[in-house]
C-alpha positions in Angstrom: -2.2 -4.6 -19.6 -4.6 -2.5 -17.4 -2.6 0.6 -17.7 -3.1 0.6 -21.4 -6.7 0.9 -21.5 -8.0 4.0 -21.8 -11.3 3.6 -19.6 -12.0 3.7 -16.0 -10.4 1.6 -13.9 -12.2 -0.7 -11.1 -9.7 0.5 -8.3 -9.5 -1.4 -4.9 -7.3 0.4 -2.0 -7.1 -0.9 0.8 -6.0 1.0 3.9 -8.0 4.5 2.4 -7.8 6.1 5.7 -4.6 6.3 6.3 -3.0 9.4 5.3 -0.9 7.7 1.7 -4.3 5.9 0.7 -6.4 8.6 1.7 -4.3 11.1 -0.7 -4.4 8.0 -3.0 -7.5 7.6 -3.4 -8.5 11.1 -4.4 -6.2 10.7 -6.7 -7.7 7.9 -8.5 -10.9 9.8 -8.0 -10.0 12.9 -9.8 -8.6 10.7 -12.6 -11.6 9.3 -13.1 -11.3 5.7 -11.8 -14.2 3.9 -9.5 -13.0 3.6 -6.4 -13.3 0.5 -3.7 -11.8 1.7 -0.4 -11.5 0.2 2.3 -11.1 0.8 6.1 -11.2 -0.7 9.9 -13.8 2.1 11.4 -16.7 3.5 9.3 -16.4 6.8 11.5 -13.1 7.5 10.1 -13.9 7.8 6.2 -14.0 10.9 4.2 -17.1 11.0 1.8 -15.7 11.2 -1.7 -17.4 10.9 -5.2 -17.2 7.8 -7.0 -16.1 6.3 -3.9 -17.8 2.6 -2.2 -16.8 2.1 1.0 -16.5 -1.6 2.9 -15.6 -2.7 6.1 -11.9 -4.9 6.4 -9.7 -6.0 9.1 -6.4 -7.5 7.2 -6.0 -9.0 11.0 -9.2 -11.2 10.5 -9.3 -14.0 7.8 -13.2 -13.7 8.6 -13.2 -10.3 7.5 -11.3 -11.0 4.7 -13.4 -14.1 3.3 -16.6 -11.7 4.0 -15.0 -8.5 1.9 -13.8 -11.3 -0.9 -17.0 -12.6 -1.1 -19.8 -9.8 -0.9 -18.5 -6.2 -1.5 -15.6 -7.6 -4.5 -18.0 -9.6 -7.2 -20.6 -6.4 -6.9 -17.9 -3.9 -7.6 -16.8 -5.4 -10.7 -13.1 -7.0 -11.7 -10.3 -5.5 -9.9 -8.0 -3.3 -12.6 -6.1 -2.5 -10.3 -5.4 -3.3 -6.1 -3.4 -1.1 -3.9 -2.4 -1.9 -0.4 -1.6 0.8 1.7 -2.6 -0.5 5.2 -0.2 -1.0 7.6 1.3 -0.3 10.8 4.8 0.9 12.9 5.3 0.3 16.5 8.6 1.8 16.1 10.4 -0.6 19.2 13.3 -2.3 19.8 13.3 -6.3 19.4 13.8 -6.5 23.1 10.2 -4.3 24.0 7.9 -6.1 21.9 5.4 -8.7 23.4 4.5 -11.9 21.5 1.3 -10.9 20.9 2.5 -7.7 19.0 5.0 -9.2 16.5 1.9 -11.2 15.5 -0.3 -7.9 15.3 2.4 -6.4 12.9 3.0 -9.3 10.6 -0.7 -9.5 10.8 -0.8 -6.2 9.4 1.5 -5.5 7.2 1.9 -9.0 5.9 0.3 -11.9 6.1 -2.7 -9.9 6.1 -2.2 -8.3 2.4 -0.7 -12.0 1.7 -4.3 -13.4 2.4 -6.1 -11.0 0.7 -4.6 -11.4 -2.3 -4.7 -15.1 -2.4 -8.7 -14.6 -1.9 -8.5 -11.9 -4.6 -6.9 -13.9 -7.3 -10.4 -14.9 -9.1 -11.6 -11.4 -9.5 -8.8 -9.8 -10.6 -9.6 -8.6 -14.6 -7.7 -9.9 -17.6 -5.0 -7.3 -17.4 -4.3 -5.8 -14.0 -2.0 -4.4 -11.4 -1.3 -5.2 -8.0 0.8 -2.5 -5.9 1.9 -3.2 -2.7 3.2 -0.7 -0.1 6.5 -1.4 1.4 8.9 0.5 2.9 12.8 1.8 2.8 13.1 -0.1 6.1 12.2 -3.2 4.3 15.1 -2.5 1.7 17.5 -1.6 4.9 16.0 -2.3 8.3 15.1 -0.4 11.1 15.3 0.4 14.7 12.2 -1.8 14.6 13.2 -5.2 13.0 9.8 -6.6 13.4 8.3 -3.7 11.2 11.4 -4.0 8.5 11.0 -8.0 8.5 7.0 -7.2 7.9 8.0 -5.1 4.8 10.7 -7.2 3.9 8.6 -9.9 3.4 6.2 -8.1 0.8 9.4 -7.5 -0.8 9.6 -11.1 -1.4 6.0 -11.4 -1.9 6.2 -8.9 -4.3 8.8 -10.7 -6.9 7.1 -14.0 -6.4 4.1 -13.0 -7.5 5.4 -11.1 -10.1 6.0 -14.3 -11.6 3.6 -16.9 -10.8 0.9 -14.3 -12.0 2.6 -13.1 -15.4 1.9 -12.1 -18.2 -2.1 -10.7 -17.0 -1.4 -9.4 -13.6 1.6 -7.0 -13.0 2.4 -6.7 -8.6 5.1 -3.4 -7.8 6.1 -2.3 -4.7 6.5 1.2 -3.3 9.3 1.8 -0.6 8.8 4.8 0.7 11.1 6.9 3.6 9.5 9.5 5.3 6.3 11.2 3.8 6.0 14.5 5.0 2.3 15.1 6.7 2.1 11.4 7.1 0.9 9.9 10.1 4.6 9.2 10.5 5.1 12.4 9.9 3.3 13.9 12.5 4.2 11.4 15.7 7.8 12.3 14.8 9.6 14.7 16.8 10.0 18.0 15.0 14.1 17.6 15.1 13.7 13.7 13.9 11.5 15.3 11.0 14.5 18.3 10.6 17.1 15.3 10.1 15.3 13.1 8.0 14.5 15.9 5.3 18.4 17.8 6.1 20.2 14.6 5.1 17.8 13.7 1.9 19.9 15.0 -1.5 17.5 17.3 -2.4 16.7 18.7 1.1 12.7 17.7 1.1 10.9 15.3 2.2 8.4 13.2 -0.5 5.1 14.5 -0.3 1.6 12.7 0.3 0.4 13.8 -3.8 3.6 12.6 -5.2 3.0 9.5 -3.9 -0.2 9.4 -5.4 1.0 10.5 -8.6 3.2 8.0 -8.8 0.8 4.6 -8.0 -1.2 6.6 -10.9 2.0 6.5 -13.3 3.1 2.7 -12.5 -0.9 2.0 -13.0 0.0 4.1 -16.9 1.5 3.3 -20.1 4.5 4.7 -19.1 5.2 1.9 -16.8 2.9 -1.1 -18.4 6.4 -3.1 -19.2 7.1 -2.7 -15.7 6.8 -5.7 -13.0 8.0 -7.5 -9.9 10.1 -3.9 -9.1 10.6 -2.4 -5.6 10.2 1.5 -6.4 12.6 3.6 -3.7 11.2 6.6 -2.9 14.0 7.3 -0.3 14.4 11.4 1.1 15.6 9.8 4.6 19.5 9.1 6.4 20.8 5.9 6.0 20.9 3.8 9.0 
């Protein structure tokens, strides 16, 4: 599969602003993959070697038949596809307007779910598609629409496991609280306190060893590996 190969990998990661795919993609950088990223806002991206940036809004099928279509087939085939957009209102059921339960299963699903579907001819012989979840979606949440969002690419995630074996392995992450996440740094500094007092080891996961990690399950280590949800939980059960 792709994570036997020793060569570069064509790497496409989408959401390389946030804070997780920003760290993840200099990652894959100073490993030595080419690097697609991808963002909302072209004032917002770093510049980093080895690096081609393109414009997508996982809201917009538009934008997603345009990126499919144009920026994809010039890159080359996809080795590997990580998908670390999303977003986290953080409300109760009760304070969410129609139009924002669409917005976040817009985002954080059905979003990822149509780019992959557009994605499926240009994926290589032997690749690997990770998809970012979250311990919510393992859980819940105070917000139930964000945990049903990432609870659904739970499901997503085994499915295509599947339908797409043996060529194409699809992992999930499912991540608590990163510490200097954008998460991180809306939280209240005694929300932050509790999250990393009541983790077993006392710390919070870090933005590199998330980054380390999509590099491992993307490695021989892990090339047997498929259709898993990877905890990485350092955060109080509800």
């Amino acid at each position: 599969m792709a994570s036997t190969k020793l060569e570069v990998l064509n790497t496409l990661i989408v959401g390389a602003t946030s804070s997780i795919g920003g760290s993840t993609t200099r990652a894959f950088v100073t490993a030595g993959h080419r690097v697609l990223a991808t963002s909302r806002q072209e004032t917002t991206r770093p510049k980093e070697p080895r690096v081609t940036w393109s414009d997508l809004d996982l809201t917009s099928a538009k934008s997603i038949e345009a990126f499919t279509t144009s920026a994809v087939p010039g890159f080359g085939p996809l080795d590997v596809v990580v998908v670390m957009a999303g977003i986290l209102p953080g409300k109760q059921l009760a304070d969410y307007q129609d139009e924002e339960i669409d917005l976040v299963m817009n985002v954080n699903f059905m979003g990822p779910a149509r780019l992959i579907r557009s994605l499926l001819p240009h994926f290589s012989e032997e690749a690997h598609i990770i998809l970012t979840s979250s311990v919510s979606g393992v859980r819940g949440s105070y917000d139930p629409i964000y945990a049903a969002s990432k609870a659904a690419l739970i499901g997503f995630t085994k499915s295509l496991a599947t339908w797409l074996a043996p060529n194409v392995r699809v992992n999930a992450l499912a991540p608590a609280l990163v510490q200097d996440s954008t998460m991180y740094q809306e939280m209240l500094p005694e929300r932050r306190a509790k999250h990393a007092q009541d983790s077993p080891t006392g710390q919070l996961t870090t933005l590199e060893e998330i980054a380390d990690l999509v590099l491992q399950l993307v490695g021989p280590v892990w090339s047997r590996t498929t259709g898993e949800v990877i905890s990485i939980d350092s955060s109080p059960k509800q």
